[in-house]
C-alpha positions, 0 to 999 in steps of 0.5 A, a space after each residue: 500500500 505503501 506504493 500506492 499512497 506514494 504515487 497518490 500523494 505525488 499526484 494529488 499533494 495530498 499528506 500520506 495519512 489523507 491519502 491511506 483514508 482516502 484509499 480506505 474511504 474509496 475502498 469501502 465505498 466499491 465493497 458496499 456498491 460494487 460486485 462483491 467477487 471483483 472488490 473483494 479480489 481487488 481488496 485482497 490484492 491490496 496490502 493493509 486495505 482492511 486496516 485503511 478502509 477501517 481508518 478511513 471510515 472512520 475519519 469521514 464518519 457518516 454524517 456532516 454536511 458534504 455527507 447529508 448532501 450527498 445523501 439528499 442527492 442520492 448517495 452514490 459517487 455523490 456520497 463518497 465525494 462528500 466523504 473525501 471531502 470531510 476529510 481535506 481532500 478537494 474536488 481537483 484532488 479527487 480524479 487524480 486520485 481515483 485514477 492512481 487507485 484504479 491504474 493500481 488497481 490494474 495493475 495488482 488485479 487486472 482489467 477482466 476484475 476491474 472493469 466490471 467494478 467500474 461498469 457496474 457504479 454509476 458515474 464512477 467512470 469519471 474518476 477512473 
């Protein structure tokens, strides 16, 4: 994972611990929304990724306002934003971030696990 926050934070500028929440945050996200066999191979693929999901969850918190909003407007990619946003990360940040975690992504698990992830959740195609 190490590598990942790395590439992230040479990306995006974020500090490490926001990108290892981010990852995490992003993470739980695709367990809860996407197929289950294909998140479940990539989560596995991906060192320490219990542990950032578990710290990441638990820094965005599930309420706030960017949370409430992302609710009223039906949860989704629109929820996960209001997340990362709780925890520092800015809309300019946010693509670039999902770009390293998918190109990650790719590259531990491979298009036929991935591709299927992102087909099946709603707007998430922009930020891969």
């Amino acid at each position: 994972m190490d590598d990942l926050i790395a590439r992230i934070t040479a990306k995006t500028g974020l500090d490490p611990e926001t990108a290892r929440k981010a990852v995490g945050i992003i993470l739980a996200f695709l367990r809860k929304e996407g197929p289950e066999k294909e998140v479940n191979t990539l989560i596995g693929a991906m060192p320490a990724a219990e542990q950032a999901m578990a710290d990441g969850e638990a820094a965005s918190g599930a309420g706030g306002l960017m949370g409430s909003i992302g609710g009223m407007m039906g949860g989704g990619v629109m929820q996960l934003g209001g997340k990362l946003m709780q925890i520092g990360v800015d809309m300019g940040q946010m693509q670039p971030l999902g770009r390293e975690l998918f190109a990650y992504g790719r590259e531990k698990v491979g298009e036929d696990t991935l591709g299927p992830i992102v087909g099946s959740i709603p707007g998430l195609q922009q930020f891969v």
